[in-house]
Backbone atoms as SQL, in Angstrom:
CREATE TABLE atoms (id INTEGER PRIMARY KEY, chain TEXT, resi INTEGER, resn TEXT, atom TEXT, x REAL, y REAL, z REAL);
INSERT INTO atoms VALUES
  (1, 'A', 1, 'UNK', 'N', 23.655, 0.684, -0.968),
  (2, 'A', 1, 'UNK', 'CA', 23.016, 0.313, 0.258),
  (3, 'A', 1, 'UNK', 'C', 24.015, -0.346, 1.203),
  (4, 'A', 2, 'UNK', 'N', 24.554, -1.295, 0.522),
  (5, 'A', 2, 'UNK', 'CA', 26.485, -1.490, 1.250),
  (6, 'A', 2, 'UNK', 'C', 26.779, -0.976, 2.362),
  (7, 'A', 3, 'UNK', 'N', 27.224, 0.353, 1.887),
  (8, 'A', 3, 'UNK', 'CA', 27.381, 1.524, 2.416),
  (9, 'A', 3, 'UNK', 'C', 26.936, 2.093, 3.342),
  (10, 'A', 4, 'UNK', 'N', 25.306, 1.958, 3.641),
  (11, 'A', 4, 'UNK', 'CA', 25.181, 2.348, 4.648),
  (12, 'A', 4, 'UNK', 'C', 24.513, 1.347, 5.020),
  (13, 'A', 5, 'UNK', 'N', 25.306, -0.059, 5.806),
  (14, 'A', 5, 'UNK', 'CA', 24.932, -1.236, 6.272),
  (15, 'A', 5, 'UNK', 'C', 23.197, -1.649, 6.166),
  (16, 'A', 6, 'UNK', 'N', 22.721, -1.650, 4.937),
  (17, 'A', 6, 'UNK', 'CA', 21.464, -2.159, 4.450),
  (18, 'A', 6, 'UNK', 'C', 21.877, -3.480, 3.422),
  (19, 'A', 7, 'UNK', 'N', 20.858, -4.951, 4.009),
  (20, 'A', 7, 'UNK', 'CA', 21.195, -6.037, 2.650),
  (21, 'A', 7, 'UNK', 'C', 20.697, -5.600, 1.484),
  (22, 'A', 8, 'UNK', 'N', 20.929, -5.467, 1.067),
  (23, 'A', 8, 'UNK', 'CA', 20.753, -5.041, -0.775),
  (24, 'A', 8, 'UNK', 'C', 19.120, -5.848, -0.971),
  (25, 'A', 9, 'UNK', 'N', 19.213, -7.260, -1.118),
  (26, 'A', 9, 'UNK', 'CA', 18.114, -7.608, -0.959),
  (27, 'A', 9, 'UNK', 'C', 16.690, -7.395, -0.289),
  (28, 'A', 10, 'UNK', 'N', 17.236, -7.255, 1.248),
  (29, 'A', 10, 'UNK', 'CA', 16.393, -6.508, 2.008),
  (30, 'A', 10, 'UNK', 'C', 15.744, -5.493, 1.380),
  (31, 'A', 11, 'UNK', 'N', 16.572, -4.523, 0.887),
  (32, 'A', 11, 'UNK', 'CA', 15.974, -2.940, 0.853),
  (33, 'A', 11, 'UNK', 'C', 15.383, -3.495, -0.791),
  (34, 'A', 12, 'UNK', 'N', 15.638, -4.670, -1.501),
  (35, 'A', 12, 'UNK', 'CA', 14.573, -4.492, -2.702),
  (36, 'A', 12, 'UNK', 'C', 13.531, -5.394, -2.150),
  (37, 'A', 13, 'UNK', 'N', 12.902, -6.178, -1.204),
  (38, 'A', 13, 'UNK', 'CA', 11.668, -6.516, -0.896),
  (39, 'A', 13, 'UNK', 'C', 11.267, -5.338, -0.477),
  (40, 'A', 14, 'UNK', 'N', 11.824, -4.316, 0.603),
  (41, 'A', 14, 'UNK', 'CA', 11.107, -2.926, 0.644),
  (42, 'A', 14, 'UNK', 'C', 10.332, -2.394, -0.060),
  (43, 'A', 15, 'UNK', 'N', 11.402, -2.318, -1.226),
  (44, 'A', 15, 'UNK', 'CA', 10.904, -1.589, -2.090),
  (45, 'A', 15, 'UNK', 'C', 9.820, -1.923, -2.987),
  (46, 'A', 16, 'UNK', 'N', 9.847, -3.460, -3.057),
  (47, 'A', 16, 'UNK', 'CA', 9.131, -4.056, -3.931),
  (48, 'A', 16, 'UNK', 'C', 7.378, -3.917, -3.486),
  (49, 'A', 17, 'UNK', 'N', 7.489, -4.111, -1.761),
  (50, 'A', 17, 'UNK', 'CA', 6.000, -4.363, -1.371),
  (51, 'A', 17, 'UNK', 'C', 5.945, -2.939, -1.348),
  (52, 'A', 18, 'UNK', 'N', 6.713, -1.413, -1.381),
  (53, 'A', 18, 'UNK', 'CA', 5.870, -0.122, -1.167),
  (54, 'A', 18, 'UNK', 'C', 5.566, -0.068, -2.738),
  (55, 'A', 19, 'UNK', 'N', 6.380, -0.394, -4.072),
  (56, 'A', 19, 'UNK', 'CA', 5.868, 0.208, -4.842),
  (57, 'A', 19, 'UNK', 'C', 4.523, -0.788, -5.512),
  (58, 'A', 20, 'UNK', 'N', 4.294, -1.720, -4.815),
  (59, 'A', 20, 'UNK', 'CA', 3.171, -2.829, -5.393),
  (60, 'A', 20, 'UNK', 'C', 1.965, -2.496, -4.295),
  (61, 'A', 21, 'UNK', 'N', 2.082, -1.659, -3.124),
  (62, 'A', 21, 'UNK', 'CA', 0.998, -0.727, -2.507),
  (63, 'A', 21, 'UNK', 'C', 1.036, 0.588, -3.244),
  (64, 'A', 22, 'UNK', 'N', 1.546, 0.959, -4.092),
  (65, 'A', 22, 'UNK', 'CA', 1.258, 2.224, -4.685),
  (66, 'A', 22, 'UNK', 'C', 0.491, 1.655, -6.067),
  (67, 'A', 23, 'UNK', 'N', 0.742, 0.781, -6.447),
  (68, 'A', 23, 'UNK', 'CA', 0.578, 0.613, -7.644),
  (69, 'A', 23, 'UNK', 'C', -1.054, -0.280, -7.940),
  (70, 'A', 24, 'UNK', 'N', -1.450, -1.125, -6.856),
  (71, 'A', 24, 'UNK', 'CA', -2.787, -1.885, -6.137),
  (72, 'A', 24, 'UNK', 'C', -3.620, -0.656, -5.479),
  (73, 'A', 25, 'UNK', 'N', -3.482, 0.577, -5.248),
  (74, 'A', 25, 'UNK', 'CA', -4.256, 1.682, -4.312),
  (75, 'A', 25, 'UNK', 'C', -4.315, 2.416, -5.764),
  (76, 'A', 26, 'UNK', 'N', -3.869, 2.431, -6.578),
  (77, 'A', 26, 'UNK', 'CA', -4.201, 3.343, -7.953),
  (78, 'A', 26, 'UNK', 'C', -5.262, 3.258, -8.731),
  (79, 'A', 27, 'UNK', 'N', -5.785, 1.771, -8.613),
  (80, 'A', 27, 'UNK', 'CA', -7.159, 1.633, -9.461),
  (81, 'A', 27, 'UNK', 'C', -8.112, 1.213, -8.291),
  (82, 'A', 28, 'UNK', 'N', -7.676, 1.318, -7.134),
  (83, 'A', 28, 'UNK', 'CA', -9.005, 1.787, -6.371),
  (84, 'A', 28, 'UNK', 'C', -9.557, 2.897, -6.321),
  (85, 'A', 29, 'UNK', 'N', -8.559, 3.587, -6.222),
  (86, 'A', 29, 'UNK', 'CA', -8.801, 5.254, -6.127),
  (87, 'A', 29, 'UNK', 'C', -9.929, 5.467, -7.221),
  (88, 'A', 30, 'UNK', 'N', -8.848, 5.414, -8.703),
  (89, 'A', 30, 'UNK', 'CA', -9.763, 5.641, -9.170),
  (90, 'A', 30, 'UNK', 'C', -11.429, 5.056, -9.547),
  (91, 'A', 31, 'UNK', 'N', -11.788, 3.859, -8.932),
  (92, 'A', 31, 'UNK', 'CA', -12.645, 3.084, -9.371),
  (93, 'A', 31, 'UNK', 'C', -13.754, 3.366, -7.779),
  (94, 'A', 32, 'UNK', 'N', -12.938, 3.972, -7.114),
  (95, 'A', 32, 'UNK', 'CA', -14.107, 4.212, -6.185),
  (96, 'A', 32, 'UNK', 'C', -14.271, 6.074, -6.946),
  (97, 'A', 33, 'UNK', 'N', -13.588, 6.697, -7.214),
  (98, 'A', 33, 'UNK', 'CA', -13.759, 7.760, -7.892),
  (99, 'A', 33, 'UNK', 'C', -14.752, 7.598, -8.682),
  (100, 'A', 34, 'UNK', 'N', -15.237, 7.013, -9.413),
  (101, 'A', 34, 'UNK', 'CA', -15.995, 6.195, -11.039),
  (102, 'A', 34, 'UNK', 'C', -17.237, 5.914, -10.018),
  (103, 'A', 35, 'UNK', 'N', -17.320, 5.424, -8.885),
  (104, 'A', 35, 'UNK', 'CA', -18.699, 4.701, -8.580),
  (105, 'A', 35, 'UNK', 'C', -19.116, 5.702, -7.905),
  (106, 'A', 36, 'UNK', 'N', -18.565, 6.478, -7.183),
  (107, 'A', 36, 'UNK', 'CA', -18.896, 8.215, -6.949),
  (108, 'A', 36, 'UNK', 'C', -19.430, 8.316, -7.502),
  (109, 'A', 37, 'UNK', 'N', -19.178, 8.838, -8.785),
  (110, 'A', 37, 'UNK', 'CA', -20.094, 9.423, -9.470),
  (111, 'A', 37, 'UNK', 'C', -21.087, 9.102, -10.461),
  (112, 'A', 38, 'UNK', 'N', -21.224, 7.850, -10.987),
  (113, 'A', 38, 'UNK', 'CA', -22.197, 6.935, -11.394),
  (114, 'A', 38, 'UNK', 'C', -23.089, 6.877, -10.839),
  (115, 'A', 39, 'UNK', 'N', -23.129, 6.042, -9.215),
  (116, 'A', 39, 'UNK', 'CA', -24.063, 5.899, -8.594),
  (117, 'A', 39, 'UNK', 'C', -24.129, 6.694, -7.827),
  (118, 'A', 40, 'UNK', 'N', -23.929, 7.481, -7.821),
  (119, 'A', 40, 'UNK', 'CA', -23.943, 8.504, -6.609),
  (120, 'A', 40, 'UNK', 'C', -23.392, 8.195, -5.322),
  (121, 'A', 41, 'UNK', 'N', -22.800, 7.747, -5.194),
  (122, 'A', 41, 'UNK', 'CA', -22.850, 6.874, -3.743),
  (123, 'A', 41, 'UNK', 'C', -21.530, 8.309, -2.913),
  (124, 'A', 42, 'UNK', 'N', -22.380, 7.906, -1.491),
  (125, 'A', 42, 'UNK', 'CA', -21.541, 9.430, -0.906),
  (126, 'A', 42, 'UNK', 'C', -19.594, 8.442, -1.085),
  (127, 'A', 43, 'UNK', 'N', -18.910, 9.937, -0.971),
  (128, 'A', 43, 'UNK', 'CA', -17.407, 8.979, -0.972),
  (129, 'A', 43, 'UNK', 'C', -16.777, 8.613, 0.018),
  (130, 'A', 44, 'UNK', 'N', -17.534, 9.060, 0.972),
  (131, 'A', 44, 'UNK', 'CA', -16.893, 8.830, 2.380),
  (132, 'A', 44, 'UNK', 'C', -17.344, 7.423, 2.738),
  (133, 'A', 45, 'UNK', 'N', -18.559, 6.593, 2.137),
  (134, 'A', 45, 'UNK', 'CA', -18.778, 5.331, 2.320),
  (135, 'A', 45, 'UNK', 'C', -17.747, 4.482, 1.296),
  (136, 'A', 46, 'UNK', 'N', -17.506, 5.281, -0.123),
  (137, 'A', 46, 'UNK', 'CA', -16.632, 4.493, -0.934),
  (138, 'A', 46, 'UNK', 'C', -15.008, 4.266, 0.001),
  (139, 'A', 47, 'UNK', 'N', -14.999, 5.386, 0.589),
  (140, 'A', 47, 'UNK', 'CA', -13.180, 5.446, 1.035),
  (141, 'A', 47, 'UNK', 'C', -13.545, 4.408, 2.183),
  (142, 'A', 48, 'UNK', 'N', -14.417, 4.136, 2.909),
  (143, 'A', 48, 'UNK', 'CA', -14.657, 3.577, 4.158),
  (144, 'A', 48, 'UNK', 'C', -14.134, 2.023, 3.766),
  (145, 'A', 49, 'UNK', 'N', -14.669, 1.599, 2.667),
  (146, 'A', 49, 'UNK', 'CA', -14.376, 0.235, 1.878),
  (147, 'A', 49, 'UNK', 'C', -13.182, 0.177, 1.673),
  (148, 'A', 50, 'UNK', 'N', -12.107, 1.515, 1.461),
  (149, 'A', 50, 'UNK', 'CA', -11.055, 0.844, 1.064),
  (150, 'A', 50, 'UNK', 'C', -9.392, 0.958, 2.485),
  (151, 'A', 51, 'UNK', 'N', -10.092, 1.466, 3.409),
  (152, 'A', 51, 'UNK', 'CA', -9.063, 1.518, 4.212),
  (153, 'A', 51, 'UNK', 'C', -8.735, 0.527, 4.873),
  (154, 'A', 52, 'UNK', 'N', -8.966, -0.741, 4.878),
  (155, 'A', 52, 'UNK', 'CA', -9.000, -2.190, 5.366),
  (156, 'A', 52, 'UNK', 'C', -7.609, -2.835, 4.662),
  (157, 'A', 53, 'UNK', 'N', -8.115, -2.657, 2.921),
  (158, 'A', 53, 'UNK', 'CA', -6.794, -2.391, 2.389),
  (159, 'A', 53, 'UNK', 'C', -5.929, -1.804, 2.639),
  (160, 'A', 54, 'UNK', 'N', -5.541, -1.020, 2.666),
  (161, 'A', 54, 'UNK', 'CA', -4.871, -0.048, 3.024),
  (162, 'A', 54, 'UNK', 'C', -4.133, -0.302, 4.462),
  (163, 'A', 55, 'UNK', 'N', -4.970, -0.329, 5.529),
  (164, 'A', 55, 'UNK', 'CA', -4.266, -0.463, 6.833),
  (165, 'A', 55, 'UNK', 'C', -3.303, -1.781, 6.884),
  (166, 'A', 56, 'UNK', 'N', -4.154, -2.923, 6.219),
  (167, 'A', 56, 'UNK', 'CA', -3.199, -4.375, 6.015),
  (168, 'A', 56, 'UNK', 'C', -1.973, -4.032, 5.030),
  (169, 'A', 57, 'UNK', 'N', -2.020, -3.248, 3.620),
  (170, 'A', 57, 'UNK', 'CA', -0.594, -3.358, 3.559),
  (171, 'A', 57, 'UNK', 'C', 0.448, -2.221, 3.992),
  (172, 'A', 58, 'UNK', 'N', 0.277, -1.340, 4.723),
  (173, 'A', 58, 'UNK', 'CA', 0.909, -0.693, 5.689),
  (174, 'A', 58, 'UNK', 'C', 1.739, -1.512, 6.933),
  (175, 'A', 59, 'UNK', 'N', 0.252, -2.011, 7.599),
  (176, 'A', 59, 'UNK', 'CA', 0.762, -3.140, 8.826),
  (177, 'A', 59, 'UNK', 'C', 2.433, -4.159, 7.831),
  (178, 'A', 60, 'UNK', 'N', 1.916, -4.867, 6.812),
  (179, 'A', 60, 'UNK', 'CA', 2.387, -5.616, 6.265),
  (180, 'A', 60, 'UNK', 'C', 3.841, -4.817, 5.930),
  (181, 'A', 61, 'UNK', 'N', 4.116, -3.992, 5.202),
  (182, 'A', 61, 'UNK', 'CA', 5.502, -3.095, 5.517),
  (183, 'A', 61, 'UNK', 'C', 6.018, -2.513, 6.571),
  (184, 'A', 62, 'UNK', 'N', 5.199, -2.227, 7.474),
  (185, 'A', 62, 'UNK', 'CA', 5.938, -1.893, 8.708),
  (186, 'A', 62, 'UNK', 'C', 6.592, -3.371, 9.371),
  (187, 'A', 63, 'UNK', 'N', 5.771, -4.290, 9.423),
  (188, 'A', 63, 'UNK', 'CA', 6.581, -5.820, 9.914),
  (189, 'A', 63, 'UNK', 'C', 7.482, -5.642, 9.396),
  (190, 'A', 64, 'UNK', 'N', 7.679, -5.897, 7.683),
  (191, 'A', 64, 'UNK', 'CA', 8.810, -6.164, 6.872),
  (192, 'A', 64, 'UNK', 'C', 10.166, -5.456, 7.597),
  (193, 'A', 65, 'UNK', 'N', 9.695, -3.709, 7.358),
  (194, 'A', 65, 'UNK', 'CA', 10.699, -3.092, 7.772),
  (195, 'A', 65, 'UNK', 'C', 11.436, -3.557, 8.904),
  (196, 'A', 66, 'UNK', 'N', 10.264, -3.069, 10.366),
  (197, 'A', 66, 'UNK', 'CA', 10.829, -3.512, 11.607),
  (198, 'A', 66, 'UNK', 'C', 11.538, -4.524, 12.230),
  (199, 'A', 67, 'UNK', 'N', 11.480, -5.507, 11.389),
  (200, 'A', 67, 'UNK', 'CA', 11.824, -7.261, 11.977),
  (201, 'A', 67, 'UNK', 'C', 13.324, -7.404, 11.132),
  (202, 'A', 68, 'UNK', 'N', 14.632, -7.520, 11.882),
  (203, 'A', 68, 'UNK', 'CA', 15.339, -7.631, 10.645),
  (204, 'A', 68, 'UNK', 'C', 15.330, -8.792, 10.295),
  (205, 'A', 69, 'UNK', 'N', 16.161, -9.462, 8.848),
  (206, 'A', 69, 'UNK', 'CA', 16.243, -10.055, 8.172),
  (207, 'A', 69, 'UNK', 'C', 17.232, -11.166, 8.617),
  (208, 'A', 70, 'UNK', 'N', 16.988, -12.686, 8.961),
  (209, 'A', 70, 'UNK', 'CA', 17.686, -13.732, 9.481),
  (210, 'A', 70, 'UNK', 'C', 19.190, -13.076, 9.275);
């Protein structure tokens, strides 16, 4: 990362908050998947619940990214 003028550090908080949004959106998925079909519930109301999440840690990595680092 050196190399191509990135702080090393920097690029592992990057990395850290995209792979801890991949890894927090995995058992929603599936757990709004699960109440789908249990309760029937349509999924377009289940996904509706979870894009709140979703949009905050997006917002929350795009800051990270955009703002550089003191």
């Amino acid at each position: 990362m050196k190399s191509l003028g990135i702080d090393p550090v920097f690029f592992g908080v990057i990395m850290v908050v995209n792979l801890s949004m991949g890894s927090r959106l995995a058992p929603v998925r599936r757990h709004a998947l699960r109440l789908h079909g249990h309760r029937e519930e349509p999924l377009d109301r289940v996904c509706r619940a979870v894009w709140p999440l979703f949009f905050t840690m997006v917002a929350i990595l795009l800051l990270i990214t955009s703002v550089p680092p003191w």
